[in-house]
N, C-alpha and C positions, 0 to 999 in steps of 0.2 A: 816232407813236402812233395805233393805233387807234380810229376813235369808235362801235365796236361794243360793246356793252352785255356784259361779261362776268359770265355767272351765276353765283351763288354756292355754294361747293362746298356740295356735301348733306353732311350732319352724318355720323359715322361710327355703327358701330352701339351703341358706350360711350355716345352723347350723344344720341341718338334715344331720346323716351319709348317703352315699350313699352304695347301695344292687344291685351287678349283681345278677340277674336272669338270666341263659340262659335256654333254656327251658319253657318261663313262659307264655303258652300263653292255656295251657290246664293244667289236672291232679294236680299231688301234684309241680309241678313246680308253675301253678296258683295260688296253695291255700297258698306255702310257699308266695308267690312274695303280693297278697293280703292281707295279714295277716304281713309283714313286712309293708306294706304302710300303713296302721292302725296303727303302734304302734310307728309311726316317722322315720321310713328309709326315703328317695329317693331311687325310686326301678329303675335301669335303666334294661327294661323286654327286651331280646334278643327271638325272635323265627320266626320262618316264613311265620305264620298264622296272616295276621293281625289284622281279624275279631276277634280272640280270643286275641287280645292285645289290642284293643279299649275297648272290653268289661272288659279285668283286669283296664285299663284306671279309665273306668266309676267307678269300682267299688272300686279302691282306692279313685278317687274324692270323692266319696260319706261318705267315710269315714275321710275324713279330711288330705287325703294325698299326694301326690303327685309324681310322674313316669313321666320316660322320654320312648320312645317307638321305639326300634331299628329290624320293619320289615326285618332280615336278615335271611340266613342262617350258619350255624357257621363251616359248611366243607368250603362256600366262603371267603378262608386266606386274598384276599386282602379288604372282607370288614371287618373282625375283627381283620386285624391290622389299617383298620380305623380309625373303632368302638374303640381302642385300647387307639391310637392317644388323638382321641375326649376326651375319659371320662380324661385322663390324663392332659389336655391342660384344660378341665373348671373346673377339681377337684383336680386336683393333686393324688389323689388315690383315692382308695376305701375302706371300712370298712367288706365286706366281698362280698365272688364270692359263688353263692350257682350254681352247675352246675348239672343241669334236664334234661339236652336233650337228649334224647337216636333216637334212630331208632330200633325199636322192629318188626324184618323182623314175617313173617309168622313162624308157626314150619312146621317144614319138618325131616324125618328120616336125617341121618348125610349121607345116601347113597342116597339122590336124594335133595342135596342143590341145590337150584336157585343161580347162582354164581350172577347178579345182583343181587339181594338181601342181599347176603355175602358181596360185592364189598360197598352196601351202609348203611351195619352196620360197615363194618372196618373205612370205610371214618367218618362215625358220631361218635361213640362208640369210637373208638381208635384214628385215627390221627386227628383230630378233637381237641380233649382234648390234645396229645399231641401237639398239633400246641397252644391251647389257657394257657397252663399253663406255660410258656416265657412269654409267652403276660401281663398275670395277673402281674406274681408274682413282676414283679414290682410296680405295683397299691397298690396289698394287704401291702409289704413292709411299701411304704408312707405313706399307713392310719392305718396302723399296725392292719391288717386285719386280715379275716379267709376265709379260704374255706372250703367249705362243699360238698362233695361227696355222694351221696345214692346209696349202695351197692342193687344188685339186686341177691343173690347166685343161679343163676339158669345153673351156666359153669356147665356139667358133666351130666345134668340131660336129657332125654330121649326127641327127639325133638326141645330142645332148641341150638342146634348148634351153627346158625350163632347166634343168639340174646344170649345166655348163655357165647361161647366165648369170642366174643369183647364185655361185661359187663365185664365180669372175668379179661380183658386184661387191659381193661380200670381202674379197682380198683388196679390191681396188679402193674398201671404206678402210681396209686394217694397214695399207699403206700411208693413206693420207695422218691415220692415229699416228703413226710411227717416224712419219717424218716432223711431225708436231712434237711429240716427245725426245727427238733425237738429243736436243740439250736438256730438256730439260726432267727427263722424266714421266712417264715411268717407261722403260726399256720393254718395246715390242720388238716381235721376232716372228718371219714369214718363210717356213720351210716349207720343200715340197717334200713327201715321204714318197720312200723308192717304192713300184708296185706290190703290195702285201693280198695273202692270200688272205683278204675278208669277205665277208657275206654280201656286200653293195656292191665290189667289185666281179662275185660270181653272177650277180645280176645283170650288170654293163654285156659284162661277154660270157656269157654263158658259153662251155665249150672249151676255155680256157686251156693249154697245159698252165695247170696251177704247181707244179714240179721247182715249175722255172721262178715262181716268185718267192717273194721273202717271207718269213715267217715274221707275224705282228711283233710277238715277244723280241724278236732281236733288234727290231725295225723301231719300236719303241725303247729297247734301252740305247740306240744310234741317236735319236731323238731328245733323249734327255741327256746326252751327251753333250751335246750340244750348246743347253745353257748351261 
């Protein structure tokens, strides 16, 4: 008999909770949506990049995991009441909604906003979330779930107008969720993630020592630690 440690077979995908990701196709949306397909979710990855959603693909494949992968955009309401439909019709719920997606416009003084730009943060950032949290909460209910929210506190601060507000707007909707479920379900949750070296963040500050921040992958498994 061998005295090699044999591991234990990965759950199939009947038995595996399943994990929305929206957002999951770059940054810490990536690394949380990766780092749950490693540790036995079903990650179903919503975003609009497909090339970065093959590539989360691959890289839970490779880890022993397995993802379903929904090319959408999540301001398009009639495909994420779909998307909505679908995940409830093969799963009956889901076990947690992690929501990543932001639209992080350019900074601009608060007196020469690009209103396109304002137009496609309120669409992402705010109604967006307002339109998918109906949608969820009966999902999360069924599988008696969580959602997780990442606070960004940049409302107020100098330049971040449109991208600071609808962040602020959008926390200030997923508070109000959260105290509405606090008896009775379904369990929300509003972290802030410590500064991580990602690509929206080399935008903000260009310039950066990036040395001094966190790496996503660690920042994302701190994060799901958490629930």
């Amino acid at each position: 008999m061998s005295d090699q440690t044999i591991p234990p077979a990965l759950p199939t995908l009947a038995q595996r909770p399943v994990a929305l990701v929206t957002g999951a196709s770059r940054g810490l949306g990536f690394a949380i949506a990766s780092a749950l397909g490693a540790s036995g979710w079903h990650v179903m990855a919503v975003a609009r990049t497909a090339g970065g959603l093959e590539e989360l693909d691959d890289k839970i494949q490779k880890a022993g995991g397995t993802a379903s992968l929904a090319p959408m955009d999540i301001t398009d309401e009639k495909a994420m009441d779909h998307l909505a439909r679908s995940v409830a019709a093969r799963w009956g719920g889901i076990g947690l909604w992690v929501h990543t997606a932001i639209h992080a416009a350019p900074l601009a003084p608060a007196g020469h906003l690009d209103m396109k730009d304002f137009d496609k943060s309120a669409a992402c950032n705010l109604r967006a979330t307002a339109f998918l949290i109906p949608l969820i909460e009966p999902l999360l209910r069924a599988g008696n779930g969580t959602a997780l929210f990442l606070d960004d506190p940049q409302g107020g601060e100098k330049f971040f107008g449109a991208y600071g507000a609808t962040k602020a707007a959008q926390i200030a909707l997923a508070r109000s969720w959260q105290a509405e479920c606090a008896k009775i379900g379904p369990r929300v949750l509003i972290e802030t993630p410590r500064p991580s070296a990602t690509a929206t963040r080399a935008r903000f500050y260009p310039g950066e020592d990036r040395t001094a921040l966190c790496d996503i992958h660690d920042e994302a498994q701190r994060l799901i630690g958490l629930l």
